[in-house]
PyMOL Python script that loads the backbone (N, CA, C, O; Angstrom):
from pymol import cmd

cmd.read_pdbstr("""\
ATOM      1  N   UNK A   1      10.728  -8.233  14.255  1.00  0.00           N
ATOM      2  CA  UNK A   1      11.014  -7.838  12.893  1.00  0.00           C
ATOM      3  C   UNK A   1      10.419  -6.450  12.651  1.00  0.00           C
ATOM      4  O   UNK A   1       9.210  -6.314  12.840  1.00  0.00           O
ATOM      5  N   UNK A   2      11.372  -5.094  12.130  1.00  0.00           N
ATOM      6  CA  UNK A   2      10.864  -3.957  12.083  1.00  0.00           C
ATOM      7  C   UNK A   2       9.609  -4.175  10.960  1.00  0.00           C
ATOM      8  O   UNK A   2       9.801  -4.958  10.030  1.00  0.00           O
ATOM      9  N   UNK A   3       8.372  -3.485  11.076  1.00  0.00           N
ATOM     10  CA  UNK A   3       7.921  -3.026  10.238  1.00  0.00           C
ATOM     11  C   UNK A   3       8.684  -2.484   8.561  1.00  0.00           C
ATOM     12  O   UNK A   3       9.381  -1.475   8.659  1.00  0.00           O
ATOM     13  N   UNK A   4       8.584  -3.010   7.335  1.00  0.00           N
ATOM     14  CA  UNK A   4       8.840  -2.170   6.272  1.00  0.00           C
ATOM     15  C   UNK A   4       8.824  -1.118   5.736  1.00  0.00           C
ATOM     16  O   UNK A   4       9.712  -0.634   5.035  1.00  0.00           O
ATOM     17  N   UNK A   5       7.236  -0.413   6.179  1.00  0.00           N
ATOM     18  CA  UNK A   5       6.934   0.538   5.298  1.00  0.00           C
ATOM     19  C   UNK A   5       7.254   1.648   6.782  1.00  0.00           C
ATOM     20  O   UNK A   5       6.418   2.534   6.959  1.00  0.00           O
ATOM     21  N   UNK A   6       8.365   1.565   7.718  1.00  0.00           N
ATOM     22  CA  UNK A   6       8.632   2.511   8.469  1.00  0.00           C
ATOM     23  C   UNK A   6       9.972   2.633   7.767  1.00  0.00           C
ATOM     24  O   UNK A   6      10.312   3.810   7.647  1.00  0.00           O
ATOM     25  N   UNK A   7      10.657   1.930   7.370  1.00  0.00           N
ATOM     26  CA  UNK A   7      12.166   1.566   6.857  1.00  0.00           C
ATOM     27  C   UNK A   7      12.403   3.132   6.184  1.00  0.00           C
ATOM     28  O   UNK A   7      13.044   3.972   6.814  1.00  0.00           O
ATOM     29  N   UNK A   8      11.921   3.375   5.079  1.00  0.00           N
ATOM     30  CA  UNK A   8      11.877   4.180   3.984  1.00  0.00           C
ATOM     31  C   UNK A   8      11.289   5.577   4.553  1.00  0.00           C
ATOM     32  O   UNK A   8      10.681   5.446   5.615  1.00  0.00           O
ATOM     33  N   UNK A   9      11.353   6.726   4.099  1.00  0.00           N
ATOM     34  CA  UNK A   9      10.551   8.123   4.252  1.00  0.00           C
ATOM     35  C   UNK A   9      10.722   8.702   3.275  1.00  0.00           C
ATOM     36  O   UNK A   9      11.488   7.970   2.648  1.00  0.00           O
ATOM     37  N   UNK A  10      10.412  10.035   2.359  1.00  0.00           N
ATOM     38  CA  UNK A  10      10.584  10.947   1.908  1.00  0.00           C
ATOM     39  C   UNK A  10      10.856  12.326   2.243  1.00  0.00           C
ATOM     40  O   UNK A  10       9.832  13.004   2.315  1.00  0.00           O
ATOM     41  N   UNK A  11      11.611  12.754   2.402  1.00  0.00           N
ATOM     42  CA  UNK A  11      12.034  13.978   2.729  1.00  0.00           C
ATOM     43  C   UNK A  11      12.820  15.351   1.763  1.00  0.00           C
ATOM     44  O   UNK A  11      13.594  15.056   0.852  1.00  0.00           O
ATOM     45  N   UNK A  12      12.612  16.348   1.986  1.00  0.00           N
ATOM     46  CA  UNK A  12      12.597  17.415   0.942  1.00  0.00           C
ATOM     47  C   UNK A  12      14.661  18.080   1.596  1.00  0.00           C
ATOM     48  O   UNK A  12      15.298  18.404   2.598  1.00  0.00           O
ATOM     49  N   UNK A  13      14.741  17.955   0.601  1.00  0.00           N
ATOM     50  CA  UNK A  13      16.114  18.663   0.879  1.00  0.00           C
ATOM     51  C   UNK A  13      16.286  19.956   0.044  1.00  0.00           C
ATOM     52  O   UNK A  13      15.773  19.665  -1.037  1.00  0.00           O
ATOM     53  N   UNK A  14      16.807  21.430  -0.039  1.00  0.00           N
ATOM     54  CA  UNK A  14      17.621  22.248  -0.727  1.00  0.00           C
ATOM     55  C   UNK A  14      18.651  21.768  -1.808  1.00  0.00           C
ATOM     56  O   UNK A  14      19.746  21.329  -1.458  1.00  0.00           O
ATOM     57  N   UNK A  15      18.382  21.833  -2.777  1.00  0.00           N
ATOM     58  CA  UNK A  15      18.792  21.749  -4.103  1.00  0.00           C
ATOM     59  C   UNK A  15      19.998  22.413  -4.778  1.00  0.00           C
ATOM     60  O   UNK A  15      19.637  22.751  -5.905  1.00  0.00           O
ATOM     61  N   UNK A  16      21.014  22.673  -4.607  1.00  0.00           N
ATOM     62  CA  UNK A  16      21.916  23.824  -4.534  1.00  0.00           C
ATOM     63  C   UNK A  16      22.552  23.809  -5.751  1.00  0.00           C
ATOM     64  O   UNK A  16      23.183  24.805  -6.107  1.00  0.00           O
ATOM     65  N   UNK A  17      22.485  22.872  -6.416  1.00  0.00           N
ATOM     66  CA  UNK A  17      23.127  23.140  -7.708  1.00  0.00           C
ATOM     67  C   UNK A  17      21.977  23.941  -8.348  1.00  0.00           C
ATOM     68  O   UNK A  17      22.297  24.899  -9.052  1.00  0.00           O
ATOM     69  N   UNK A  18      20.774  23.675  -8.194  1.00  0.00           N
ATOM     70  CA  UNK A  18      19.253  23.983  -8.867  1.00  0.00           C
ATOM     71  C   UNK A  18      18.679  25.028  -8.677  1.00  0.00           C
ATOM     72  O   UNK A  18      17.833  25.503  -9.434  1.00  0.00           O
ATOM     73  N   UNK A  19      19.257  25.749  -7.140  1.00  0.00           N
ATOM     74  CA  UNK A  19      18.493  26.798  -6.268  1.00  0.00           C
ATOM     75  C   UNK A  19      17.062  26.302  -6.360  1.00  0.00           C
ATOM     76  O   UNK A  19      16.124  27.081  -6.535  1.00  0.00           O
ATOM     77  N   UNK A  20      16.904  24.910  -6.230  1.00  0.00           N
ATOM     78  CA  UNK A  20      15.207  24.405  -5.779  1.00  0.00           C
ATOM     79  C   UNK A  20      15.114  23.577  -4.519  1.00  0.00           C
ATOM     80  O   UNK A  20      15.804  23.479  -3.504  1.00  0.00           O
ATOM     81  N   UNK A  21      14.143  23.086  -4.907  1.00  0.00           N
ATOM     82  CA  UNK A  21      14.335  21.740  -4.163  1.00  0.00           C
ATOM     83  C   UNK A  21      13.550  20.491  -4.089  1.00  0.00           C
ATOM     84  O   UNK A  21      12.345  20.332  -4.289  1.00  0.00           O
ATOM     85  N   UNK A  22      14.788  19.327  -3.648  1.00  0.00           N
ATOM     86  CA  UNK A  22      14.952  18.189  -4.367  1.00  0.00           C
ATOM     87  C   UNK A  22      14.086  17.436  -3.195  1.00  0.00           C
ATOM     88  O   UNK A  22      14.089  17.892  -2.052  1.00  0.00           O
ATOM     89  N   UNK A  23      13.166  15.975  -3.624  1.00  0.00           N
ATOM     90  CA  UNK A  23      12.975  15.181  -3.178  1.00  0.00           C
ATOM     91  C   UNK A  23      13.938  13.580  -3.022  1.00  0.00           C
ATOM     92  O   UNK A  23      14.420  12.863  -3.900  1.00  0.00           O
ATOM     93  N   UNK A  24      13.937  13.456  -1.581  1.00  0.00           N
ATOM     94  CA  UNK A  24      15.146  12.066  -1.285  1.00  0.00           C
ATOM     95  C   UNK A  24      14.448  11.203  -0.223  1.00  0.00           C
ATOM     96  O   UNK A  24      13.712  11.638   0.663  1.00  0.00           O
ATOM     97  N   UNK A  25      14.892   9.493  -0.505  1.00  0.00           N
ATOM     98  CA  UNK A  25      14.258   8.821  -0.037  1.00  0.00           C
ATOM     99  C   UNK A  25      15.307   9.081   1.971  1.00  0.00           C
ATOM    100  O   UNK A  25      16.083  10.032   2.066  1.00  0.00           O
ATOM    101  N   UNK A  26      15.177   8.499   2.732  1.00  0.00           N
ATOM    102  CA  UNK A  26      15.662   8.627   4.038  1.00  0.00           C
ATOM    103  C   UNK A  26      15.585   7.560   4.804  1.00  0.00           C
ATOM    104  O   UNK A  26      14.736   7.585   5.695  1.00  0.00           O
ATOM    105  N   UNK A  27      16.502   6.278   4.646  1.00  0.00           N
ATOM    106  CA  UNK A  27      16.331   5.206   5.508  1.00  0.00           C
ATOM    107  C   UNK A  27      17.287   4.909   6.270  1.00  0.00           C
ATOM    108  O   UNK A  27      18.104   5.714   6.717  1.00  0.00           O
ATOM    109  N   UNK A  28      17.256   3.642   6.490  1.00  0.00           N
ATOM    110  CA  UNK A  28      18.226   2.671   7.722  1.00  0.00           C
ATOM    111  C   UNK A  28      19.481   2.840   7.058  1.00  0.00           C
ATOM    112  O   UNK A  28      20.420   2.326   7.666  1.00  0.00           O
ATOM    113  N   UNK A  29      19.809   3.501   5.823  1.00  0.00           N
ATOM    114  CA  UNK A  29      21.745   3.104   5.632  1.00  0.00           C
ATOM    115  C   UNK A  29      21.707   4.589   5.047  1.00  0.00           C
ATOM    116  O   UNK A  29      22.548   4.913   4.208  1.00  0.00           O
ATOM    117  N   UNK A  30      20.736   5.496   5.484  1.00  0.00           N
ATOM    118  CA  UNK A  30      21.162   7.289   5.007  1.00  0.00           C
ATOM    119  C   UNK A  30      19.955   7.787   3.919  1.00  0.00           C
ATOM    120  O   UNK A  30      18.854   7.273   3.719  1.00  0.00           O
ATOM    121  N   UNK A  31      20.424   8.686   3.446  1.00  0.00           N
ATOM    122  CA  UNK A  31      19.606   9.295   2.415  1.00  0.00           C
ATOM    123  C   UNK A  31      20.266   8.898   1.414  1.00  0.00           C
ATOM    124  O   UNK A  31      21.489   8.761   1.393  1.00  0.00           O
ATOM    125  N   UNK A  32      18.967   8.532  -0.126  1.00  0.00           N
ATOM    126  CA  UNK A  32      19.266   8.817  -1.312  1.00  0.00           C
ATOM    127  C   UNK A  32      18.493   9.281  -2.011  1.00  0.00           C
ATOM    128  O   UNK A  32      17.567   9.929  -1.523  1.00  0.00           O
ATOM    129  N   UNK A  33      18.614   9.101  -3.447  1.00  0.00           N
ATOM    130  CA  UNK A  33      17.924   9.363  -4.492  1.00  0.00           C
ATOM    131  C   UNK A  33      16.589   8.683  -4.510  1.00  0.00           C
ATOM    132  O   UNK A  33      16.263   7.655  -3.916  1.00  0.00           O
ATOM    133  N   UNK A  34      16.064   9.245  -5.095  1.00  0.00           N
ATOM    134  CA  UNK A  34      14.317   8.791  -5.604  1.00  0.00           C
ATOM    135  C   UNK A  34      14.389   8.081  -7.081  1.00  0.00           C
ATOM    136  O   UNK A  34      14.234   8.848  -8.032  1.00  0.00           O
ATOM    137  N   UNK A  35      14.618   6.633  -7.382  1.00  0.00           N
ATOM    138  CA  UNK A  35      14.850   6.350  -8.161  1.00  0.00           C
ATOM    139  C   UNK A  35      13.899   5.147  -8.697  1.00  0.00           C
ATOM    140  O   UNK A  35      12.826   4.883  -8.155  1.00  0.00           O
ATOM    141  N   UNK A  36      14.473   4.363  -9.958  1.00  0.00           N
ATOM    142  CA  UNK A  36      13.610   3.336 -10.406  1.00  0.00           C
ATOM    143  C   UNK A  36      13.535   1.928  -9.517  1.00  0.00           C
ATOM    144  O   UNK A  36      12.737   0.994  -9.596  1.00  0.00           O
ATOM    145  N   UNK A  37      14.859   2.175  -8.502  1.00  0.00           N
ATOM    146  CA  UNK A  37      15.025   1.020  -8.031  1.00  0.00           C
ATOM    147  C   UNK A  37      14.166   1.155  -6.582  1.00  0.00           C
ATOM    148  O   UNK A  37      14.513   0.519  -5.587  1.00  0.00           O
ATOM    149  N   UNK A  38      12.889   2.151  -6.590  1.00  0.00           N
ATOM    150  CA  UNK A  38      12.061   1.878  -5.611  1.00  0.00           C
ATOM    151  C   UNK A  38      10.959   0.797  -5.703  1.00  0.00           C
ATOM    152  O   UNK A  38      10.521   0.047  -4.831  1.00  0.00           O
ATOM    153  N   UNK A  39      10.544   0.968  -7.388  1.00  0.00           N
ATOM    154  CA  UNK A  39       9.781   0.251  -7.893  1.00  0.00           C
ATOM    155  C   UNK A  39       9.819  -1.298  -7.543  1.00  0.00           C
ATOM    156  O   UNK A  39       8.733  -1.739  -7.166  1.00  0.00           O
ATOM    157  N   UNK A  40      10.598  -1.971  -7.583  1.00  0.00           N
ATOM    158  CA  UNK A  40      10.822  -3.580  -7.495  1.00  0.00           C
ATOM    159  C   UNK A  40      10.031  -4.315  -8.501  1.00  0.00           C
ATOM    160  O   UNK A  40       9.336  -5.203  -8.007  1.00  0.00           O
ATOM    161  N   UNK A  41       9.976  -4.220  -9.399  1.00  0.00           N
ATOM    162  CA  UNK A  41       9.215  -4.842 -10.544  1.00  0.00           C
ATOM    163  C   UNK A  41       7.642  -4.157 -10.783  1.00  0.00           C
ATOM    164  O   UNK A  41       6.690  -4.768 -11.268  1.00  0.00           O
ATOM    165  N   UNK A  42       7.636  -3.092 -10.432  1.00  0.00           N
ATOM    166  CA  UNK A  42       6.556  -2.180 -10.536  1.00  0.00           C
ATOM    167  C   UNK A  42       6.720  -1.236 -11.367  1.00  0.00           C
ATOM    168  O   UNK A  42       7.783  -0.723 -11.719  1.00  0.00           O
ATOM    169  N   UNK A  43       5.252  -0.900 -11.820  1.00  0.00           N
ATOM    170  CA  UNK A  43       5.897   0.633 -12.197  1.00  0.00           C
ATOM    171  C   UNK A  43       6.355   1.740 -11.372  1.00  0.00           C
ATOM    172  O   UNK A  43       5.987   1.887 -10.206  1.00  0.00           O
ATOM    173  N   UNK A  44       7.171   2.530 -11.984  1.00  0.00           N
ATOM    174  CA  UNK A  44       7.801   3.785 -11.600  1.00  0.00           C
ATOM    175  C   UNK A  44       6.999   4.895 -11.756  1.00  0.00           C
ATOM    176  O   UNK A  44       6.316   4.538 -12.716  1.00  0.00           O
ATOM    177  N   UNK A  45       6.751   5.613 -11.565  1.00  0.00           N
ATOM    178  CA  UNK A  45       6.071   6.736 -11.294  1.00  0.00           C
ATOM    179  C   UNK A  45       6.547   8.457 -11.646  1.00  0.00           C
ATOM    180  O   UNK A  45       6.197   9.422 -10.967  1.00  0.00           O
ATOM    181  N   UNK A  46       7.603   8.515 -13.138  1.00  0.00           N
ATOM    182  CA  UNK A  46       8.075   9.443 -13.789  1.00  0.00           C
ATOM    183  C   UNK A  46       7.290  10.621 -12.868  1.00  0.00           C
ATOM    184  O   UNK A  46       7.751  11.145 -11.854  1.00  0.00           O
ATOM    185  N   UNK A  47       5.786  10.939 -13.584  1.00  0.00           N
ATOM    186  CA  UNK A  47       4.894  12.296 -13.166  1.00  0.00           C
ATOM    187  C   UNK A  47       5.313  12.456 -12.107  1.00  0.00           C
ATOM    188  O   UNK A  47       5.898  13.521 -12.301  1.00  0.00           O
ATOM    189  N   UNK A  48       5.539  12.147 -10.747  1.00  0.00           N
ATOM    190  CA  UNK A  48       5.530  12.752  -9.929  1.00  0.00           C
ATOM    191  C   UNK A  48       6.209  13.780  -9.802  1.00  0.00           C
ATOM    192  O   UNK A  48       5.826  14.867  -9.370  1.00  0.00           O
ATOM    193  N   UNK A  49       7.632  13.379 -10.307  1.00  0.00           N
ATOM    194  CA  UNK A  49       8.874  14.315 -10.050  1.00  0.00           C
ATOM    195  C   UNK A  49       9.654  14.710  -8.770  1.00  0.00           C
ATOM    196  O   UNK A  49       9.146  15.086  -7.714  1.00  0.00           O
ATOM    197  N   UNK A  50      10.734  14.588  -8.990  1.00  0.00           N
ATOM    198  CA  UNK A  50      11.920  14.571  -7.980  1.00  0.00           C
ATOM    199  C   UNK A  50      12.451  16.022  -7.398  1.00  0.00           C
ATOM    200  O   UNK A  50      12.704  16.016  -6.193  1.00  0.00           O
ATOM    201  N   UNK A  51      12.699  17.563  -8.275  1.00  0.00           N
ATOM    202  CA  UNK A  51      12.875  18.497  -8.446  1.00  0.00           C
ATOM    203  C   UNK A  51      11.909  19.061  -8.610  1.00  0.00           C
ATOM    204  O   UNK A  51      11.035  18.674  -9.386  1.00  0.00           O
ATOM    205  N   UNK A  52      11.804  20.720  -7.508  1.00  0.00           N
ATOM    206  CA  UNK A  52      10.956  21.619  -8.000  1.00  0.00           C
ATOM    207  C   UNK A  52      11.731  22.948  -7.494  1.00  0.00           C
ATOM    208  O   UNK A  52      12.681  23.070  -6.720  1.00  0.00           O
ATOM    209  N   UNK A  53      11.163  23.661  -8.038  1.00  0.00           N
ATOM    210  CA  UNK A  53      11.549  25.263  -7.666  1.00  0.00           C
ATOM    211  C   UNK A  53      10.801  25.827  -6.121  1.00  0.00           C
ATOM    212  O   UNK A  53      11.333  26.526  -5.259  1.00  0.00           O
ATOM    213  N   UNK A  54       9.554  25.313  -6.135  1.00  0.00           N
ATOM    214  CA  UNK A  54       8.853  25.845  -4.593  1.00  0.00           C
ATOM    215  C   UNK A  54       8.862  24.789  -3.866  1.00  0.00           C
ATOM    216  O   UNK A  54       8.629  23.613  -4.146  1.00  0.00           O
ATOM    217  N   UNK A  55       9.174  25.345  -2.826  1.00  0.00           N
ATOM    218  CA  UNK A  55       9.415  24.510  -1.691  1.00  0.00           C
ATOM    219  C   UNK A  55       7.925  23.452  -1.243  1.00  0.00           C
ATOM    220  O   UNK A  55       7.845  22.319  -0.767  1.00  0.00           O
ATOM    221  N   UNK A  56       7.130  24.230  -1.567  1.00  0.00           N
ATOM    222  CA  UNK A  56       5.468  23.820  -1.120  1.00  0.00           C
ATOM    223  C   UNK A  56       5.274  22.675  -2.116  1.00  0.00           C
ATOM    224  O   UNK A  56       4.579  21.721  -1.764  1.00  0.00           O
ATOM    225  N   UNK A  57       5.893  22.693  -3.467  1.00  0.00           N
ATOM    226  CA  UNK A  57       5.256  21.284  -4.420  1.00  0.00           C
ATOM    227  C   UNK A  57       6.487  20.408  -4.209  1.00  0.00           C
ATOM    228  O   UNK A  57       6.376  19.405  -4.914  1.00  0.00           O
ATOM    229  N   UNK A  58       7.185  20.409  -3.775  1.00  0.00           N
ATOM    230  CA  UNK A  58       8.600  19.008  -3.276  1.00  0.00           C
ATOM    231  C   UNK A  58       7.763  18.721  -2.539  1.00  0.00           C
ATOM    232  O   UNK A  58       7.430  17.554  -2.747  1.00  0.00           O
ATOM    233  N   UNK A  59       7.006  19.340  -1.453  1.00  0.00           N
ATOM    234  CA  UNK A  59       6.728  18.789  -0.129  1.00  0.00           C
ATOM    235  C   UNK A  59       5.330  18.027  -0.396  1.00  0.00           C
ATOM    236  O   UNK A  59       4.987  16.923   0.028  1.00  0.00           O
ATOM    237  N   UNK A  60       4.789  18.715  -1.023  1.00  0.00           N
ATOM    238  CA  UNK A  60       3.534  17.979  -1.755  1.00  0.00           C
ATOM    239  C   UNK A  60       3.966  16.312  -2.736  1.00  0.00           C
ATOM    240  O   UNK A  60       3.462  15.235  -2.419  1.00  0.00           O
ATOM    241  N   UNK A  61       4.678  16.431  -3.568  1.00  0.00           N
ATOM    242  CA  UNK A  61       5.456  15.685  -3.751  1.00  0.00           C
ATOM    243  C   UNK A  61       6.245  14.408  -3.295  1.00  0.00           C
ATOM    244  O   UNK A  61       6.744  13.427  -3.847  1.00  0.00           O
ATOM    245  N   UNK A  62       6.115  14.902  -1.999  1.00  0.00           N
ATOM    246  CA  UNK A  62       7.035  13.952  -1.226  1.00  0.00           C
ATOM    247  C   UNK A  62       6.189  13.277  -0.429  1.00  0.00           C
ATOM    248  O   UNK A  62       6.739  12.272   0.022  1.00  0.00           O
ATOM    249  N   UNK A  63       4.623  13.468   0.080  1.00  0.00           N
ATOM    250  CA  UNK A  63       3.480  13.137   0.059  1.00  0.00           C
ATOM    251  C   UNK A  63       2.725  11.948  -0.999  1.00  0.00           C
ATOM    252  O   UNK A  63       2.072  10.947  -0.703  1.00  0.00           O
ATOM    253  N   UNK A  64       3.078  12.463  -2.225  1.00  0.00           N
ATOM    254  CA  UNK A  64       2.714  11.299  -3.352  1.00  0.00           C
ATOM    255  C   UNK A  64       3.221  10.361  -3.066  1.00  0.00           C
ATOM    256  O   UNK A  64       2.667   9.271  -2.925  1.00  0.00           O
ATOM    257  N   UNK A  65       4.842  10.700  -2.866  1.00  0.00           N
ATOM    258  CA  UNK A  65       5.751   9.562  -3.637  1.00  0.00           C
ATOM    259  C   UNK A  65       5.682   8.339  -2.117  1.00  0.00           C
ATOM    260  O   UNK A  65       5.938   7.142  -2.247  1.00  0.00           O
ATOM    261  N   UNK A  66       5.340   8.902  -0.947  1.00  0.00           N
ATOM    262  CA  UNK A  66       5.206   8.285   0.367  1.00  0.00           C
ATOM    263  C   UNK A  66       3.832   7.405   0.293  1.00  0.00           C
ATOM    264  O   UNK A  66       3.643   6.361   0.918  1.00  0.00           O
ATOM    265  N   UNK A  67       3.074   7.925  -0.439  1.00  0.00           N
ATOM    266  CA  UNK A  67       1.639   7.693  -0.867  1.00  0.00           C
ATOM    267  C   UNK A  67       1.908   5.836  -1.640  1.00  0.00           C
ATOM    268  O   UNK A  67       1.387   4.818  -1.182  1.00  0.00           O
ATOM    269  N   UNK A  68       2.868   5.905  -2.890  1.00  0.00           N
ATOM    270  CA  UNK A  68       2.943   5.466  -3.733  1.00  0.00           C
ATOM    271  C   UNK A  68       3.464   4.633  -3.137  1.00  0.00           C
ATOM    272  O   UNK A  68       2.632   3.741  -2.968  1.00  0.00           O
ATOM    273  N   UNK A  69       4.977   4.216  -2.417  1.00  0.00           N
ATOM    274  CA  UNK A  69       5.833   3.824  -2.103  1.00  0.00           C
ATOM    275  C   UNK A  69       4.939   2.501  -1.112  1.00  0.00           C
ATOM    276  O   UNK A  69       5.086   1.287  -1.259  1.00  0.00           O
ATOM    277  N   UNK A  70       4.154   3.098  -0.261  1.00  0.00           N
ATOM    278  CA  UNK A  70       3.115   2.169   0.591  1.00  0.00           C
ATOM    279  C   UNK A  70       2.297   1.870  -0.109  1.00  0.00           C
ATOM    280  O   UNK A  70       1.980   0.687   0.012  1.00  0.00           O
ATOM    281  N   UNK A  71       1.721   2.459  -0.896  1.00  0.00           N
ATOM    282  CA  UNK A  71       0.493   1.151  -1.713  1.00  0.00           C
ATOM    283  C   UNK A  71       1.456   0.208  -2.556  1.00  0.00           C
ATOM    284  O   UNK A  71       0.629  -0.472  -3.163  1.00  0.00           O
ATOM    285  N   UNK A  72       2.704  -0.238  -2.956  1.00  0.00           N
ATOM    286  CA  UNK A  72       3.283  -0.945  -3.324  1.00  0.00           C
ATOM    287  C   UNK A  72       2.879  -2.563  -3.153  1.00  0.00           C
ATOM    288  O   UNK A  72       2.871  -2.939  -1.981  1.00  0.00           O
ATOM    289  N   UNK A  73       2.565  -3.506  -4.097  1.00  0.00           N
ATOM    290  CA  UNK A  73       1.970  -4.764  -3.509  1.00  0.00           C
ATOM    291  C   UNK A  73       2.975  -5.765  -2.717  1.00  0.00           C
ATOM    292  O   UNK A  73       2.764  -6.913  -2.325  1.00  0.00           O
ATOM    293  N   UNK A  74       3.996  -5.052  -2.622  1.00  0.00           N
ATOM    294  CA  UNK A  74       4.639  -6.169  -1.879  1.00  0.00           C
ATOM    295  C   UNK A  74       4.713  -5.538  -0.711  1.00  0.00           C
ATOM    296  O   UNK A  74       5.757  -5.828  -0.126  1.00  0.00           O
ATOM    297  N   UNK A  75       3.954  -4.706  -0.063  1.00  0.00           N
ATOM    298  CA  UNK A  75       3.556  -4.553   1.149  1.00  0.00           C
ATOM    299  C   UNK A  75       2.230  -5.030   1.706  1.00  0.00           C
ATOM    300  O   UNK A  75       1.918  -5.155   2.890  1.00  0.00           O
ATOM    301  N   UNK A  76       1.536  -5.261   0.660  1.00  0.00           N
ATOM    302  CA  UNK A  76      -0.053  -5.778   0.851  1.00  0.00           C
ATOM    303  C   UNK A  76       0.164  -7.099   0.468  1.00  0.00           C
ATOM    304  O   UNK A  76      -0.421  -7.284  -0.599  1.00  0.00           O
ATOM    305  N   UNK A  77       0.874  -8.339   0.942  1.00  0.00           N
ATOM    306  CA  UNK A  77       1.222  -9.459   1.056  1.00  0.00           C
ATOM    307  C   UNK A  77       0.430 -10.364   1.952  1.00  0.00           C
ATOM    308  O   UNK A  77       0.439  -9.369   2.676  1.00  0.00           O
ATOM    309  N   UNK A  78      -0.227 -11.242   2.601  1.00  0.00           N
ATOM    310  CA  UNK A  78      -0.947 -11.656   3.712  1.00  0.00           C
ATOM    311  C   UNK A  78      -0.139 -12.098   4.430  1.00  0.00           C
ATOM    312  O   UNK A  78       0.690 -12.794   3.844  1.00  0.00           O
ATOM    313  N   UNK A  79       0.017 -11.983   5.671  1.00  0.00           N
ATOM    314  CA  UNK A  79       0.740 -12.563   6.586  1.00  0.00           C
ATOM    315  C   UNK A  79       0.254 -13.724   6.618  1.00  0.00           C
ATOM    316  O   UNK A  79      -0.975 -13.706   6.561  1.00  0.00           O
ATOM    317  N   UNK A  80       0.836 -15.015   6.704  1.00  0.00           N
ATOM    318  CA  UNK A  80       0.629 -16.474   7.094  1.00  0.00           C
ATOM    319  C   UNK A  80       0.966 -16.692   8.643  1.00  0.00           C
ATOM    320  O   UNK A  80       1.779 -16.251   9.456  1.00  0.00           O
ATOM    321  N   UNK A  81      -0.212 -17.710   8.618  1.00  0.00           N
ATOM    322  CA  UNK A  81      -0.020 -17.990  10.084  1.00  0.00           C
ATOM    323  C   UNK A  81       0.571 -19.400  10.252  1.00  0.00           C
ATOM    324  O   UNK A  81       0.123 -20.520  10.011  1.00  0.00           O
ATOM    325  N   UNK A  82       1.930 -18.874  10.831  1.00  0.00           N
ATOM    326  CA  UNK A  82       3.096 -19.780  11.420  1.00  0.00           C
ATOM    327  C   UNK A  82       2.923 -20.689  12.726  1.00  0.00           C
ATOM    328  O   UNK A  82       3.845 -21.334  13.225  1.00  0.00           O
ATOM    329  N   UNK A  83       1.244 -20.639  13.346  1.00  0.00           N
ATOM    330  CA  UNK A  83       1.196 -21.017  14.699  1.00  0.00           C
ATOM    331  C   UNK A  83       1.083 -22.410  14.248  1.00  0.00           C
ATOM    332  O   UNK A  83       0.604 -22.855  13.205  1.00  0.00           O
ATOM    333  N   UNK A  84       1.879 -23.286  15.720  1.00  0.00           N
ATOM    334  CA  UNK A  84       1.702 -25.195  15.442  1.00  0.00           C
ATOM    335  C   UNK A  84       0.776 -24.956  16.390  1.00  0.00           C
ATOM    336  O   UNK A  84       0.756 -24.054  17.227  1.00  0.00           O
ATOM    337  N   UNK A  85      -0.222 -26.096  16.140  1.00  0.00           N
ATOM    338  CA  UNK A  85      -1.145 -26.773  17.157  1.00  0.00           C
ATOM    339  C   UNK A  85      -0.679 -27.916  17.282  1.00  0.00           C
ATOM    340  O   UNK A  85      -0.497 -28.723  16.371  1.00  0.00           O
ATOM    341  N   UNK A  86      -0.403 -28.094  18.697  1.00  0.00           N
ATOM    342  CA  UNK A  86       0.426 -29.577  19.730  1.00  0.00           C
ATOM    343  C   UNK A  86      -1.199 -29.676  20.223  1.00  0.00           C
ATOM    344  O   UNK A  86      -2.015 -28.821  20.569  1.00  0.00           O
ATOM    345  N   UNK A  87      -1.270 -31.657  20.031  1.00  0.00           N
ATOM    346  CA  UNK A  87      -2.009 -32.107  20.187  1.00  0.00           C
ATOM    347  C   UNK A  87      -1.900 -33.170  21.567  1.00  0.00           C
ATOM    348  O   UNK A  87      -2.867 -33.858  21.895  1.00  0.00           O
TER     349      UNK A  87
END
""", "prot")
cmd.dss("prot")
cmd.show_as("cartoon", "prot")
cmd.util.cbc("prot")
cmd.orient("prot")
C-alpha cells in the first residue's frame, strides 16, 4: 500500500493570465488546484495563498502548504496491529 503523504506535492507553476505565479497540488491523476477540498473536514488555510507575483514567495508558499497538508490528522492515525497469534 503506497504511502499517502507521498500521493500529493506542491509545486509552483507560471501564472500567465497573472504574469505571477501560481501554487498547484501534483498527484497520481495530474495537477490541480489548491483548494478547500484538501482540507477533509479540517480547516482550510485561506493565509497562505495560492498566487504571487515573485517567484521566491509561491515557492515559499508551497513549503507551507506541503507543511500543512502533512500535519493533517488523518495522517497521524495509529496504525493497528492486524497480526493473528496461532496457538
Amino acid at each position: 500500500m503506497p504511502n499517502r503523504m507521498s500521493e500529493l506535492t506542491f509545486i509552483v507553476r507560471g501564472d500567465l493570465r497573472n504574469m505571477g505565479w501560481v501554487v498547484r497540488t501534483h498527484g497520481v491523476m495530474g495537477e490541480g488546484a489548491v483548494g478547500p477540498r484538501l482540507a477533509k473536514g479540517t480547516r482550510f488555510p485561506n493565509e497562505i495563498g495560492t498566487s504571487f507575483d515573485i517567484k521566491e514567495d509561491a515557492e515559499i508558499a508551497c513549503e507551507r502548504w506541503d507543511e500543512w497538508y502533512n500535519n493533517q490528522p488523518y495522517f497521524k492515525k495509529p496504525k493497528k496491529n492486524n497480526m493473528k497469534y496461532v496457538a
